[in-house]
C-alpha positions in Angstrom: -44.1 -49.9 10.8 -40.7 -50.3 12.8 -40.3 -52.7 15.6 -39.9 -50.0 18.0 -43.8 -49.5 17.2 -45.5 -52.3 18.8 -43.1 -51.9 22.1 -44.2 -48.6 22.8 -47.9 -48.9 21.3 -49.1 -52.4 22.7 -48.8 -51.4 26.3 -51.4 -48.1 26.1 -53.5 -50.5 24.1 -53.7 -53.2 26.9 -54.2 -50.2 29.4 -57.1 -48.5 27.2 -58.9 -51.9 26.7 -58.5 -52.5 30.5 -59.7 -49.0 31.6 -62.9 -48.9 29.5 -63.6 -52.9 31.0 -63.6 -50.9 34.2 -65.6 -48.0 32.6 -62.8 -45.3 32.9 -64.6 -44.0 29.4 -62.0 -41.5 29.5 -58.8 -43.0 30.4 -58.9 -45.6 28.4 -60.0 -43.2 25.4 -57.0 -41.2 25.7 -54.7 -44.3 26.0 -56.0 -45.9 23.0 -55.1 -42.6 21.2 -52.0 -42.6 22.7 -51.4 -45.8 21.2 -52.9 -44.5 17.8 -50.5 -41.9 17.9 -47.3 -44.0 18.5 -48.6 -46.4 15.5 -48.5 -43.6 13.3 -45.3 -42.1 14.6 -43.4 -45.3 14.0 -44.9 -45.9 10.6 -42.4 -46.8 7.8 -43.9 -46.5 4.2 -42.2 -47.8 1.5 -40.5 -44.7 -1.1 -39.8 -45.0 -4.9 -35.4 -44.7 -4.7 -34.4 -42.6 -7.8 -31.6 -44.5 -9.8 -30.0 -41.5 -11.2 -26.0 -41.6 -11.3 -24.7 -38.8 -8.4 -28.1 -38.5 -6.7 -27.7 -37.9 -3.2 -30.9 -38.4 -1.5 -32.7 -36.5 1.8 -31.4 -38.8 5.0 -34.6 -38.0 6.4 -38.5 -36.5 5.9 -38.8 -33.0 7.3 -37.7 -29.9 6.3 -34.5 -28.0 5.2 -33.8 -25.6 8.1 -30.0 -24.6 7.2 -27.9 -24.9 3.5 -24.4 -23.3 4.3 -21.0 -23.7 3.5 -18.9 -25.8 6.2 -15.7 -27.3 6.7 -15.4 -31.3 7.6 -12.3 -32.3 9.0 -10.2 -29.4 7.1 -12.0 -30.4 3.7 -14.3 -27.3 2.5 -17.8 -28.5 1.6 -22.1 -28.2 2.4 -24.0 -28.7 5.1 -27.6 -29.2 4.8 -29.8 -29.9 8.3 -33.2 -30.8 8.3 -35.7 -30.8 11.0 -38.1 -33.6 11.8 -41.1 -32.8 13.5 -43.2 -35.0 15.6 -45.8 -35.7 12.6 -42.8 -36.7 10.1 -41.6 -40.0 9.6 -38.8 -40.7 11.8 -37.0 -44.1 9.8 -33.5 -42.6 8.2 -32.6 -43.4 5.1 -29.4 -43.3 3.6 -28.1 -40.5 1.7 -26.0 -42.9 -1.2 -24.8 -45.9 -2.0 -21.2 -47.0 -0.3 -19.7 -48.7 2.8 -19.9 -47.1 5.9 -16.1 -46.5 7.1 -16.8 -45.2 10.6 -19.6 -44.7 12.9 -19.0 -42.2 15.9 -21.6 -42.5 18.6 -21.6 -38.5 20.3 -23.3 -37.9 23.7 -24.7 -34.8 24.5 -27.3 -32.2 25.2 -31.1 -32.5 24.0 -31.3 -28.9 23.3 -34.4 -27.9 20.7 -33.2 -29.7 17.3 -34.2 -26.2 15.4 -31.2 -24.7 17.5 -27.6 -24.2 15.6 -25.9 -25.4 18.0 -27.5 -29.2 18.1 -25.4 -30.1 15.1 -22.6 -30.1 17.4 -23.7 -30.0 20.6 -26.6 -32.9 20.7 -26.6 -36.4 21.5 -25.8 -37.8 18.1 -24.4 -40.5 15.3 -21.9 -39.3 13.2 -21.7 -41.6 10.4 -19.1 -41.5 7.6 -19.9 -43.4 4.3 -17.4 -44.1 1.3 -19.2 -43.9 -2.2 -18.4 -43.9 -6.0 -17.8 -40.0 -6.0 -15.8 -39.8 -2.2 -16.8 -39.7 1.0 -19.7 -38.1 2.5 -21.3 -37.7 6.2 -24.5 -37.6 7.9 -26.1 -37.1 11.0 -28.7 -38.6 13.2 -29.3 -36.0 15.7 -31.3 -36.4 18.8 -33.5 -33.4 20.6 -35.9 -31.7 23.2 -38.1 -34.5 23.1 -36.2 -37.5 20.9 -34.0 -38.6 23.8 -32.3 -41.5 21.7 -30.5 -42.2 18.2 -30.9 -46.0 16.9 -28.6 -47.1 14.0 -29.5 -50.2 12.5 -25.6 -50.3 11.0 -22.1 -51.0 11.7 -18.8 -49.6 10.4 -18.0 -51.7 7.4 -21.7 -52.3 6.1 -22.3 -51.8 2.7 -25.6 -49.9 2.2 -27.9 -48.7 -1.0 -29.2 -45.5 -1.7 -32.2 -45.0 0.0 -31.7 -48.2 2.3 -33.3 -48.0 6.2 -30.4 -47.5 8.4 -32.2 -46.5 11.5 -34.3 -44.0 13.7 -34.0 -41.4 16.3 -37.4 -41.5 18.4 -39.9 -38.5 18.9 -38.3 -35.3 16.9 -35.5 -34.9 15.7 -32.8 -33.6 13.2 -30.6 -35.0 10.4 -27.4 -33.2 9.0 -25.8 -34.2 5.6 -22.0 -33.0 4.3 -21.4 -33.1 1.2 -17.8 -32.1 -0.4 -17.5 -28.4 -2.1 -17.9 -29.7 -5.9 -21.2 -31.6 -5.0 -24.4 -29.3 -6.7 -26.9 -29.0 -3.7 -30.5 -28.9 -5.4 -32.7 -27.4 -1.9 -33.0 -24.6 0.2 -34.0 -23.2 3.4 -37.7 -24.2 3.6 -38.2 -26.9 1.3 -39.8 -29.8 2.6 -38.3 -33.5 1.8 -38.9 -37.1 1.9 -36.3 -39.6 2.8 -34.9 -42.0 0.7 -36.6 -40.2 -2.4 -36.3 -36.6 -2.6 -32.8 -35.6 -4.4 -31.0 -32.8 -2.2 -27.7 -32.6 -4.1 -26.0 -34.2 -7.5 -22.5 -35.4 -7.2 -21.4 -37.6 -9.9 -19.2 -40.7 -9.2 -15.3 -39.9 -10.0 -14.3 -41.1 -13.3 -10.8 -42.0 -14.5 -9.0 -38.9 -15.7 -7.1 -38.5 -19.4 -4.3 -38.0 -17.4 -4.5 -41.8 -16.0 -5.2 -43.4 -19.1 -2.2 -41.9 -20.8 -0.1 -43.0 -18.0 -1.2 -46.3 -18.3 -0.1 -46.4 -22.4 3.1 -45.1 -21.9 3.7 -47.5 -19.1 2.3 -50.1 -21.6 4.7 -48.8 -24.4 7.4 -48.8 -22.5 7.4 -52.5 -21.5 7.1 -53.5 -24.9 9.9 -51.5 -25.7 11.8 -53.0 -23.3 10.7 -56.3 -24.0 11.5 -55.8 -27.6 15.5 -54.6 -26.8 15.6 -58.1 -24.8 14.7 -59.9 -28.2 
């Protein structure tokens, strides 16, 4: 269980205990399940990582509530958004491994995190993380009822696929963006564990023909040179 857990369950816990001393029977039943409930909210169980090189992992347990094509920053790519409800686990996870070359902290609205419009118009962190194959983004998204996004990162951290990086509280959504060449692997519907189920392959960038050659000519042509000097 997260931290976060025992500051929001311990205090129903004390109440329940103390109503049923008094012999509230009923208010202090419904605080301790209260409590039982915020325990279970804030749980954090451990997931097997899958080591495969290019797997892109789910930032998030839920389920996938929009696949589409989108643009990021004039770059054509994916977007996939999944939806956390209340009974999911709520730690995010992240997507690949890579530093993290900007984090964006976005108020806004706490519209219902099923809505469209709360990939760009809810309170949110935008986080942008370099890997072997380019740069990706994801989203922790805040709604109706989750009223605040906790990352556990900084711009310039270097994460693992899979790694905790933070939580947004009560409900929620996560968006991934992933470039136009990536192969997602999920659709609408699907439900998704984070840190362990693979949403999309995108294999890390290998060094092109093209380069190599470059590189013995370059290589031929000093020793050419060198030889003329002889």
């Amino acid at each position: 269980m997260v931290t976060e857990g025992y500051y929001f369950g311990l205090p129903p816990i004390a109440l329940g205990a103390a109503a049923l001393l008094l012999r509230w029977t009923f208010t202090g039943v419904i605080l301790l399940c209260l409590a039982a409930f915020i325990f279970y909210f804030f749980r954090d169980p451990e997931r097997t990582i899958p080591a495969d090189a290019g797997a892109v992992v789910s930032p998030a347990d839920g389920r996938v509530v929009v696949v589409t094509e989108e643009e990021n920053a004039g770059r054509p790519g994916k977007r996939i958004s999944i939806f956390l409800a209340i009974w999911n686990v709520h730690v995010n996870r992240s997507p690949a491994a890579g530093t993290i070359t900007n984090m964006k902290y976005c108020p806004g609205k706490f519209s219902a995190a099923m809505r469209e419009s709360a990939s760009t118009h809810n309170e949110q962190n935008v986080i942008t993380l370099a890997t072997e194959s380019g740069e990706i983004t994801f989203k922790q998204i805040a709604g109706l009822i989750a009223r605040r996004v906790v990352c556990w990162k900084k711009s310039g951290d270097r994460i693992a696929r899979g790694e905790r990086i933070g939580l947004v509280r009560f409900g929620s959504r996560a968006d991934l963006w992933l470039p136009r060449d990536s192969e997602l692997l999920v659709k609408v519907g699907d439900p998704v564990k984070g840190g362990s189920s693979v949403v999309a392959y995108w294999p890390p960038r290998a060094k092109s023909t093209q380069t190599r050659a470059q590189k013995q000519v370059s290589s031929e042509e000093n020793l050419s040179t060198a030889g003329k000097r002889t």
